[in-house]
N, C-alpha and C positions, 0 to 999 in steps of 0.2 A: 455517554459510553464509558465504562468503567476501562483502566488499565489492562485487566486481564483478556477482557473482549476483542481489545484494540490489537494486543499483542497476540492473540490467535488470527485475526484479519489479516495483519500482517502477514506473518508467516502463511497462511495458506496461500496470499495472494503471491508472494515471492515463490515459493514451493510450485505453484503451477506455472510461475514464469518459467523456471529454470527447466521445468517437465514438458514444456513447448520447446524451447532452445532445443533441449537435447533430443525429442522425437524429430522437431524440424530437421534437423541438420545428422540426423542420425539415421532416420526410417524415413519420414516420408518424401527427402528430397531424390530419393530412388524411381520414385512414380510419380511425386510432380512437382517440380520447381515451384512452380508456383504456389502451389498451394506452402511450401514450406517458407516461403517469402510475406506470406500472409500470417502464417502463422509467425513468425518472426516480428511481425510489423505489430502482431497484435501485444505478443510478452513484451518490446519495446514500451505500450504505451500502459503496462500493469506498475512498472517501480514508481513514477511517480501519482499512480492513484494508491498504491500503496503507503507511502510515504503521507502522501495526506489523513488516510484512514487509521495510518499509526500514528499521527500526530492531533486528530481529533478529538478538541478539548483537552488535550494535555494540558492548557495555562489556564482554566478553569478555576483550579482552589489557589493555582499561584498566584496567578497577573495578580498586581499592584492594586491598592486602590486608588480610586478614580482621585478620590479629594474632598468628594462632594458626599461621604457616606459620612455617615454619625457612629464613631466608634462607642460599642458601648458600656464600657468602661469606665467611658471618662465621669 
């Protein structure tokens, strides 16, 4: 997954947390606690699958090499 990919994932994924947050506790905790508490529970478990989705394959072209690769240059 290219950077820019990653960085749209992100963002939409954080973007619809904060668009639960704020309906939950804004509109639909008028008509049902509960449901707003679900919806609550569920943006809780979006930042860190977000964070994994922005961070996937970032160290790809960076990480080190192993040691065991034949530079070929030499």
């Amino acid at each position: 997954m290219d950077r820019p990919a990653r960085r749209r994932a992100y963002f939409w994924m954080m973007g619809t947390c904060v668009v639960l947050i704020l309906l939950a506790w804004n509109v639909v905790r008028f008509w049902s606690t509960t449901a707003a508490v679900v919806m609550s529970v569920v943006a809780a478990v979006i930042p860190p699958a977000a964070a994994i989705v922005g961070n996937l394959g970032a160290l790809d072209s960076s990480a080190p090499r192993a040691g065991d690769e034949v530079d070929p240059d030499c």
